[in-house]
C-alpha positions as CSV (number, residue, x, y, z in Angstrom):
1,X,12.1,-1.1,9.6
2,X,9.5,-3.4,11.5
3,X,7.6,-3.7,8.2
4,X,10.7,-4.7,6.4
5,X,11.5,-7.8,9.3
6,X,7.6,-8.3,8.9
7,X,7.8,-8.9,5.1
8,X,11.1,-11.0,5.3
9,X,9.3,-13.1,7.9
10,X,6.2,-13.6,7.1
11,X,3.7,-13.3,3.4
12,X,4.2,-10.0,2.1
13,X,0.7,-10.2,0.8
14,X,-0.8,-10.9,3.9
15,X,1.2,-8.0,5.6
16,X,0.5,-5.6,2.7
17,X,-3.3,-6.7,3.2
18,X,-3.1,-6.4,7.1
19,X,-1.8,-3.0,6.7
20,X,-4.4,-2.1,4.0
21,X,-7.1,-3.2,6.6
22,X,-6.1,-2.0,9.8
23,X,-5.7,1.5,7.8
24,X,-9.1,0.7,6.5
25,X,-10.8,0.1,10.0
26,X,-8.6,2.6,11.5
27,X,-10.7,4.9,9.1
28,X,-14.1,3.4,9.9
29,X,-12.9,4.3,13.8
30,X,-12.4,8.1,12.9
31,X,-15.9,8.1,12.2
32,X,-17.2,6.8,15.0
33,X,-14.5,8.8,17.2
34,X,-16.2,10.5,20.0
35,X,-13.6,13.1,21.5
36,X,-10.1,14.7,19.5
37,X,-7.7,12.5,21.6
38,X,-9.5,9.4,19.7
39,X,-9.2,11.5,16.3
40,X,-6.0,12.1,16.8
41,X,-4.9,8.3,17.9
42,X,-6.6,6.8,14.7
43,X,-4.9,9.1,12.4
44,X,-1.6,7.9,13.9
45,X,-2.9,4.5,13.3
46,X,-3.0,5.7,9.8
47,X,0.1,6.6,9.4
48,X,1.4,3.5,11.2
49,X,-0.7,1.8,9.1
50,X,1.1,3.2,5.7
51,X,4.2,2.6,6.7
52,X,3.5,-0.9,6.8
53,X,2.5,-0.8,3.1
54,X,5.7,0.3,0.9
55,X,8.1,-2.5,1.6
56,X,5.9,-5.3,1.0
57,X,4.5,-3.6,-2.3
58,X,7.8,-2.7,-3.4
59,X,9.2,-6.3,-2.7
60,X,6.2,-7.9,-4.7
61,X,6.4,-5.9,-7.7
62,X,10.3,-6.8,-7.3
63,X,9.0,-10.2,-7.6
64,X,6.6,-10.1,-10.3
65,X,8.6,-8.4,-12.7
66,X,11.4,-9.2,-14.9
67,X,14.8,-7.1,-14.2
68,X,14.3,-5.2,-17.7
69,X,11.1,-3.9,-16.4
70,X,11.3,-3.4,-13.1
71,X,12.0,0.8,-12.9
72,X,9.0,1.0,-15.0
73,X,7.0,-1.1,-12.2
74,X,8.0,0.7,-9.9
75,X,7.7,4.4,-11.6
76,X,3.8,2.8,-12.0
77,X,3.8,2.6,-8.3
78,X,5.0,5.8,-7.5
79,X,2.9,8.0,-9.8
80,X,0.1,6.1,-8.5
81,X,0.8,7.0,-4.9
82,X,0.7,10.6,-6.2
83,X,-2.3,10.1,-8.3
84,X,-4.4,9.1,-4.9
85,X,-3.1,11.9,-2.6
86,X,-4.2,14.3,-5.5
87,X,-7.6,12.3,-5.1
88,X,-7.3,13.0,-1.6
89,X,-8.2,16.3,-2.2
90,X,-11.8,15.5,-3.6
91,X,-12.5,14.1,-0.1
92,X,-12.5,18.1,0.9
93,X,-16.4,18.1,-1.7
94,X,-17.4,14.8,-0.3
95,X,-16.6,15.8,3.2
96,X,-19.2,19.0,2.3
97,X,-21.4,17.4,0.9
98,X,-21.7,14.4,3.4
99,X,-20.3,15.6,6.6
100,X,-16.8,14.6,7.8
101,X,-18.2,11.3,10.1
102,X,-20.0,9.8,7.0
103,X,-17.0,10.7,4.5
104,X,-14.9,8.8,6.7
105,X,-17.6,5.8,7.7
106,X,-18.4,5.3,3.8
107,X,-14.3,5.3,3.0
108,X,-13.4,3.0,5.5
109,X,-16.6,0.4,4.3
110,X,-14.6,1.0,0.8
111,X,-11.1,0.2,1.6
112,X,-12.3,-2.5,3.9
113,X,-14.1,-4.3,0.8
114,X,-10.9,-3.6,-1.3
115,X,-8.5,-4.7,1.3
116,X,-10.5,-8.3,1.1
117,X,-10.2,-7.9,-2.6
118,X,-6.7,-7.7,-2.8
119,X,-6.6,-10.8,-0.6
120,X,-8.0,-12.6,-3.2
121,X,-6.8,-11.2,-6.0
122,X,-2.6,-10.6,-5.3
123,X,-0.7,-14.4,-5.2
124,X,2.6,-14.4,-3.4
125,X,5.2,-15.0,-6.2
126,X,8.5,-17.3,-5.4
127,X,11.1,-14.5,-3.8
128,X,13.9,-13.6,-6.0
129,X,16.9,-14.1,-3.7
130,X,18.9,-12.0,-6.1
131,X,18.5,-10.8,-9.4
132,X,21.3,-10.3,-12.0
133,X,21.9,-8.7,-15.6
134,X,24.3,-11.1,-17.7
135,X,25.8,-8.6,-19.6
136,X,26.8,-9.2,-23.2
137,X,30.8,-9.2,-24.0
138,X,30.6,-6.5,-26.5
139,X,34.5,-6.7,-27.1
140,X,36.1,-7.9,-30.4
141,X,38.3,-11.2,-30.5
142,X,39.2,-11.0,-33.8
């Protein structure tokens, strides 16, 4: 709900990029954590930190699509959200390989520097206050 108001209110870009980097950092943090109370904080963070991701995305892509293909925007989207928690599960190799503070120091530097990207990259389109399908009259008049 708050991420909702935030997105009426204010860019959804730059709350969509906010989230993205406090997630990001939040990341960076875990590695650096010292005790389990601080793990355990900063993955909450995380999750906060998610929420605050969908309804900006989902308004944008509202936005920068045309009504005919909008459900395949957004079918894009969600696949994709599935396609990286499946990806998640590779962290479990890099995590043996590197150690779980570096895995999570070397992630959040990533998502950091692709947060920034997306800053760049993602333009606030012009909000669509509402969207309608004129629908052809397919009754005869003969």
């Amino acid at each position: 709900m708050l991420a909702g108001m935030a997105s009426n209110k204010l860019s959804r870009v730059w709350v969509m990029a906010g989230a993205s980097i406090f997630w990001s950092l939040a990341i960076l943090a875990t590695g650096f954590a010292s005790n389990y109370i601080t793990v355990v904080l900063l993955i909450i963070g995380i999750g906060f930190a998610c929420g605050f991701f969908v309804p900006p995305a989902i308004s944008l892509i509202i936005d920068y699509f045309p009504v005919e293909r909008q459900t395949t925007a957004m079918a894009v989207f969600a696949i994709a959200e599935q396609i990286a928690a499946a990806l998640v599960s590779l962290v479990t190799v890099i995590v043996s390989v590197l150690g779980w503070r570096s895995t999570y120091l070397m992630s959040g530097a990533l998502f950091v520097g692709c947060s920034a990207l997306a800053l760049v990259l993602i333009r606030e389109p012009k909000k669509q206050r509402f969207t309608f399908v004129k629908k052809e009259d397919t009754s005869s008049t003969e």
